[in-house]
N, C-alpha and C positions, 0 to 999 in steps of 0.2 A: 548242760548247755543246750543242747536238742529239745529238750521239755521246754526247754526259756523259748527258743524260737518257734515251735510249734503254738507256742502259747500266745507269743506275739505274733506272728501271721489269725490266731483265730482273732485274736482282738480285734486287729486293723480289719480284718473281714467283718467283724461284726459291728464295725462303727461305719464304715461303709454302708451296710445295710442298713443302718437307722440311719443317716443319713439320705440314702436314695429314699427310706419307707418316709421320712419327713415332706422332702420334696416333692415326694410325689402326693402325699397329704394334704401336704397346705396347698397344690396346684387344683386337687378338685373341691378343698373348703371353699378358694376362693371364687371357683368357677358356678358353684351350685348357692354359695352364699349372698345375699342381695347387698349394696350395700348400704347401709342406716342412712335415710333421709338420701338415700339416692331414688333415682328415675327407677320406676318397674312399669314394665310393661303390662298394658291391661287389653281385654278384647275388643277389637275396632268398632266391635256391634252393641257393645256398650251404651245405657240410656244416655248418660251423661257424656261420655267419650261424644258421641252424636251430638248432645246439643254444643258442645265445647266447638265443635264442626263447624254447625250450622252459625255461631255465633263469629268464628273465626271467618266466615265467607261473606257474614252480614258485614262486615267489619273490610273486608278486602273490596266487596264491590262498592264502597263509600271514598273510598283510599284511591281505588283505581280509578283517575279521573279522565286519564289516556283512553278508554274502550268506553263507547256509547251502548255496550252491551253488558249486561250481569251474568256473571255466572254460578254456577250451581256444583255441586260435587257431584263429581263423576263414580270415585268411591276411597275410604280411608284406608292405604296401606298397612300402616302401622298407627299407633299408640303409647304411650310411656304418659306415667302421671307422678308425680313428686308431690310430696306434702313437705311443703314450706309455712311460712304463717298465711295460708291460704294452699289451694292445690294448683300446681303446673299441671298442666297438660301439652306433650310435645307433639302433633299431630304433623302425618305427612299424607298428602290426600293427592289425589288428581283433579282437577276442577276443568269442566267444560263450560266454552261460549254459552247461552242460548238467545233464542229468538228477544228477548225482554228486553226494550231499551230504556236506558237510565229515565228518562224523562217520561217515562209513560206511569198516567196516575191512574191506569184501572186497577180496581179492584180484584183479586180471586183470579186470574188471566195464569195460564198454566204456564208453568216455564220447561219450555221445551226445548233442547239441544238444536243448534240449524243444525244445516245436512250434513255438513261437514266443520263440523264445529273448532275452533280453536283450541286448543287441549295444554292447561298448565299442570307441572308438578311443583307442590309446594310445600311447603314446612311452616306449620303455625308451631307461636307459642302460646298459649290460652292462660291469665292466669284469672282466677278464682277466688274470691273470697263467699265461703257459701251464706255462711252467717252476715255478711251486709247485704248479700242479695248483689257483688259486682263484680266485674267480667273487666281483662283488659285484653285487649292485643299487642 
């Protein structure tokens, strides 16, 4: 009877143990594992992360028809892109006023921040089709 309980205390100690070593397993699989056709992060400075950028602010200064001013990005926080039947891209950027107003049709005219510029933060979503050559916001 002693050999039976010592034997059942090791067991329940040792199913314990595989139990904590699961737990704690699957807690850094899923931590370190991406998930399939989910969002990964990519680097801000990215060619295309940029134009995905520049396209998402072409696309805001058209949209924002409340500011006689355009703005420009100031710089891209973050990043994340998903491959769907085309590619997401989830951009969060800071975007500044500048000098440029909507209606002004020169050419090459630098776009420079005023002095104290208006300053948005924003969250685009870009999506992508590379193969037709199209961009949505």
């Amino acid at each position: 009877l002693i050999a039976t309980a010592k034997q059942l205390v090791s067991i329940t100690m040792f199913i314990w143990f595989c139990v904590l070593v699961g737990a704690l397993t699957g807690r850094f699989v899923t931590e370190q594992s991406p998930i399939v056709g989910g969002p990964q992060k990519v680097p801000v400075n990215d060619n295309n992360v940029l134009d995905a950028a520049q396209f998402a602010v072409v696309e805001f200064n058209k949209a924002n028809t409340e500011d006689m001013f355009d703005y420009k990005i100031v710089n891209v926080t973050s990043a994340e892109l998903q491959v769907v039947a085309g590619l997401n891209y989830f951009l969060k950027m800071h975007l500044g006023r500048t000098t440029w107003k909507k209606d002004n049709t020169a050419a090459n005219e630098p776009l420079d921040f005023h002095s104290q510029p208006k300053k948005l933060e924003c969250n685009f979503t870009v999506y992508e089709i590379p193969w037709k050559y199209s961009h949505d916001a």
